[in-house]
C-alpha positions in Angstrom: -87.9 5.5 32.4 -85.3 7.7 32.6 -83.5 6.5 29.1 -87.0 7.0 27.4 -87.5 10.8 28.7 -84.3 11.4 27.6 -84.6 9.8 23.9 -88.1 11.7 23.7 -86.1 15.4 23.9 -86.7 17.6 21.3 -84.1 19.7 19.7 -86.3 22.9 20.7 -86.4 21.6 24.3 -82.4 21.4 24.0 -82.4 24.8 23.0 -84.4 25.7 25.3 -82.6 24.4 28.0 -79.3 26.3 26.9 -81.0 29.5 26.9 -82.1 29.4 30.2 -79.0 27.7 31.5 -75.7 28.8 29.1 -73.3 27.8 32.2 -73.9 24.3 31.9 -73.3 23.7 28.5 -70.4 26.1 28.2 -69.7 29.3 26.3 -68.0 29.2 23.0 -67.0 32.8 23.5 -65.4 32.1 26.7 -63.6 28.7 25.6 -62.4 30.6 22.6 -60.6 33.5 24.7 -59.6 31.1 27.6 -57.1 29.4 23.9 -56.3 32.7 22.9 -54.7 33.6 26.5 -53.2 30.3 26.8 -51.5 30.6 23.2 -50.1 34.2 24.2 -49.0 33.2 27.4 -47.3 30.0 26.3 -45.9 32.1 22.8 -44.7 35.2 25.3 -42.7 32.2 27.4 -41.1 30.6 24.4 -40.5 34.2 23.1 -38.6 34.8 26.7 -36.7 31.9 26.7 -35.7 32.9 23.3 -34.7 36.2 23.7 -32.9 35.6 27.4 -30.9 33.1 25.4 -31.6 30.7 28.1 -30.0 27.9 26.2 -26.6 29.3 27.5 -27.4 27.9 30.6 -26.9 23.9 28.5 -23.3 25.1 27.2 -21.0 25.2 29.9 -17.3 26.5 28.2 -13.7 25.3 30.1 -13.8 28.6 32.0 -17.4 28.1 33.6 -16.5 24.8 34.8 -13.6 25.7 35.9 -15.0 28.6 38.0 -17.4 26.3 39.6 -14.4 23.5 40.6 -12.9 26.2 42.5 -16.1 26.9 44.4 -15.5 23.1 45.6 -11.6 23.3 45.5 -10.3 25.2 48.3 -6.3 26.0 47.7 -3.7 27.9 49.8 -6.3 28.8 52.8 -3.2 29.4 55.1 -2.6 32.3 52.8 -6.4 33.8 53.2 -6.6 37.2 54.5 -9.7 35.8 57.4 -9.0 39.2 59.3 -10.3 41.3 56.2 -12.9 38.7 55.4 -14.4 38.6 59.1 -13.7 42.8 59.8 -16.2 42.6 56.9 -18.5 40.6 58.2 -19.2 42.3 61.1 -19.0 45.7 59.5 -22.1 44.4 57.2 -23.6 43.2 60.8 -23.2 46.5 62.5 -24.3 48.4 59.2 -27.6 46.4 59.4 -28.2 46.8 63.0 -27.3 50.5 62.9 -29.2 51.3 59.8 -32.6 49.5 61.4 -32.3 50.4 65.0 -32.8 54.2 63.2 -35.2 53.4 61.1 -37.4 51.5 63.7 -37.3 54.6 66.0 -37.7 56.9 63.2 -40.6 54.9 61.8 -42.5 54.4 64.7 -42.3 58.4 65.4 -43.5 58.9 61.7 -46.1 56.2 61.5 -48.8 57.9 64.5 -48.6 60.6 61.9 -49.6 58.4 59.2 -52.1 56.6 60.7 -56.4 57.4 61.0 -56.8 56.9 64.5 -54.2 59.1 65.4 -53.7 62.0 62.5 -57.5 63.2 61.9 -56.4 66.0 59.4 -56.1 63.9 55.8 -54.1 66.2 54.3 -51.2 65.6 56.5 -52.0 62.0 56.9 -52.3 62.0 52.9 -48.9 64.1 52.3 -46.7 61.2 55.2 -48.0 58.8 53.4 -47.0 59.4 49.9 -43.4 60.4 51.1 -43.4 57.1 52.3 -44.4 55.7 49.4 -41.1 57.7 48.0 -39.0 56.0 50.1 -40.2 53.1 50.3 -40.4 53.0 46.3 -36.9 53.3 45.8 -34.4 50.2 46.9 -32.2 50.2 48.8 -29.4 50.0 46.3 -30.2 52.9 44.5 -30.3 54.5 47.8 -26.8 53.4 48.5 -25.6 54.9 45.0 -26.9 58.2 46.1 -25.5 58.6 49.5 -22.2 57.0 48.3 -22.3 59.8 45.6 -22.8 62.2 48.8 -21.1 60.9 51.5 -17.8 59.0 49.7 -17.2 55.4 49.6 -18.0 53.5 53.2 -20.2 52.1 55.6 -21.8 55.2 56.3 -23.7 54.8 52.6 -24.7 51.6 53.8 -26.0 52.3 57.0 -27.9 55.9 55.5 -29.2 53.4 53.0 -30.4 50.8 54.7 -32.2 53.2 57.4 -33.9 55.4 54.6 -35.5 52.3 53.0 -36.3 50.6 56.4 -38.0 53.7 57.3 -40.2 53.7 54.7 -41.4 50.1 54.9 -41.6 49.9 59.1 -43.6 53.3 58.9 -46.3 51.9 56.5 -46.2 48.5 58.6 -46.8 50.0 62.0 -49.3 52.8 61.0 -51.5 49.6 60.1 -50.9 48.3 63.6 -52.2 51.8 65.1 -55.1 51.6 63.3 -56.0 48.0 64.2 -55.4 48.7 68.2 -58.3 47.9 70.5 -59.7 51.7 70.9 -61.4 51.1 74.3 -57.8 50.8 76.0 -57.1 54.1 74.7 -60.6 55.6 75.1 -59.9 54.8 79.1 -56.4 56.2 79.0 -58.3 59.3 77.6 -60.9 59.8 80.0 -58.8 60.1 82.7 -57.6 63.3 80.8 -54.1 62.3 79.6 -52.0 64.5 77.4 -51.7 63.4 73.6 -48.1 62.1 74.3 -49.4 59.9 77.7 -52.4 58.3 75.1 -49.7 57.0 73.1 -47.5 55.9 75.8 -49.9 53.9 77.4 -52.9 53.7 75.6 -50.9 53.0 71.6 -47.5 51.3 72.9 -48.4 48.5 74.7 -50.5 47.2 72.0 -48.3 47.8 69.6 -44.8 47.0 71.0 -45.7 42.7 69.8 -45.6 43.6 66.5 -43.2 46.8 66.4 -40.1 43.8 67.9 -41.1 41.1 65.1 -41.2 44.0 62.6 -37.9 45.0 63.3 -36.3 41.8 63.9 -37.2 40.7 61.1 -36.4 44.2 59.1 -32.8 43.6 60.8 -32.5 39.9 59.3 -33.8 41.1 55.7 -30.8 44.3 56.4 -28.2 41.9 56.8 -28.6 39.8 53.1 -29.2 43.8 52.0 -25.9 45.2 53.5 -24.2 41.9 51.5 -25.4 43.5 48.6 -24.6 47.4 49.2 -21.0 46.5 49.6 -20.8 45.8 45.7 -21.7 49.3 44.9 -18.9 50.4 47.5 -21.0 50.8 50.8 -18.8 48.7 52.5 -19.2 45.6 54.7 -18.7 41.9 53.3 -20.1 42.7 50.1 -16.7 44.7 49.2 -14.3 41.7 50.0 -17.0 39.5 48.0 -16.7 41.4 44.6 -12.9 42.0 44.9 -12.9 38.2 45.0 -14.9 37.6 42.8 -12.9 40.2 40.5 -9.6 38.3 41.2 -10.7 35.1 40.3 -10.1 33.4 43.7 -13.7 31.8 43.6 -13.0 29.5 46.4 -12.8 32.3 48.6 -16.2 33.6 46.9 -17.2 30.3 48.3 -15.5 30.5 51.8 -17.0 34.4 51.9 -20.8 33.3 50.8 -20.8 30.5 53.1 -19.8 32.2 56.3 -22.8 34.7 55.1 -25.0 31.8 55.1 -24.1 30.8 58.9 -24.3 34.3 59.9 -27.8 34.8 58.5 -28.9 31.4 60.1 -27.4 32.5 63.6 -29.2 35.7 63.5 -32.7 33.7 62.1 -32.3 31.8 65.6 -31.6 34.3 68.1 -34.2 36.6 66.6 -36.4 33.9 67.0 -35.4 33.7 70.6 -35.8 37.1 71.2 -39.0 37.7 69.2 -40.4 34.1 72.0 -38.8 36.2 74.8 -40.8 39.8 74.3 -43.8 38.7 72.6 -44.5 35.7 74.8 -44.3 32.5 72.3 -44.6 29.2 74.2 -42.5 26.5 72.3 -44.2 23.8 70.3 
């Protein structure tokens, strides 16, 4: 019966039907752009891999191979300077731990200013903010070229550095915990007619303080791969004994150096994670 009905269709009753339902039989319009932005998305790719000369990657010369055999190839390790390689180390540790443990206090001071709940005059709220978004906008690396413009080649650049930019992100991350804090906790602290400074001790803190310790543990682990990379620009830390390695051609200690920066970031990754179970109260799955 079915069959028949549907032989018996007119071509007006087709039309019909696509005028009163275009969805179902598709728009030519639509089809037509939907090829147009797959042919310049496809063509812009191929014009990438064109212009990026990404077809270097394919043609390996003696020198590249030969760089990458030494990664593998480790010669003459009783010669190795290890006290320079793990003074370094914990110089890029101590710069990271330094550089977030100020910009955790420092953002958490900062961030009740930018925050609704606990700022009610915009224009301040409105001026924190954007000077957040200034240094928060900037990385960190361009951040360590200006302070090791102003304060001279050395950890210090790195630590300035890594503070300034942590400071910026941790504020903007913990104003949006203030404003998501249960209000009737504070609205008690309040009525019993605490002082502004009390409120937030007892009323903003202790809701807070679960996510202000994962923030800044894991602010600290991001720090450490970030102080690795300050060094280059002559901050300091492991990241100075990596390029002068790497300048020298000893690529096996390039390897040695990147691999104990691997173990160190995987040993901080655990006892963060330990620490973050111990404060916040994670039960173990």
């Amino acid at each position: 019966m079915s069959a028949v009905k549907a032989m018996t269709v007119s071509a007006a009753d087709i039309a019909a039907a696509r005028a009163q339902f275009p969805d179902a039989f598709g728009n030519p319009r639509a089809r037509l752009f939907t090829a147009i932005c797959w042919a310049l998305a496809l063509g812009y790719f191929g014009w990438s891999l064109w212009y990026f000369e990404f077809w270097k990657l394919f043609a390996f010369n003696e020198r590249a191979i030969r760089m990458f055999q030494h990664f593998f190839v480790w010669e003459h390790m009783g010669e190795w300077d290890y006290a320079g390689i793990y003074q370094g180390l914990a110089e890029t540790i101590a710069m990271a731990f330094l550089g977030t443990l100020l910009g955790s206090v420092a953002a958490l001071l900062i961030a009740f200013a930018a925050a609704r709940n606990t700022m009610p005059r915009n224009i301040v709220r409105h001026v924190v903010r954007r000077f957040l978004d200034l240094l928060r906008g900037i990385d960190s690396l361009i951040w360590a070229l200006v302070f090791v413009r102003a304060v001279g080649l050395g950890p210090l650049a790195g630590v300035l550095s890594i503070f300034v930019s942590d400071t910026g992100t941790l504020s903007k991350l913990y104003s949006e915990a203030i404003e998501n804090v249960d209000r009737k906790q504070v609205e008690g602290i309040r009525s019993t007619g605490a002082s502004p400074i009390r409120i937030m001790r007892f009323g903003y803190l202790p809701q807070i303080s679960p996510v202000f310790i994962s923030l800044s543990l894991y602010s600290f682990e991001s720090s450490v791969r970030s102080a690795t990379i300050l060094g280059i620009v002559g901050a300091g830390g492991i990241g100075k004994v990596l390029v002068d390695r790497f300048r020298a051609g000893y690529f096996d200690q390039v390897a040695f150096v990147v691999l104990n920066i691997l173990i160190c970031v995987f040993v901080i990754d655990w006892l963060s994670g330990k620490v973050r179970a111990h404060f916040i109260g994670e039960k173990p799955h």
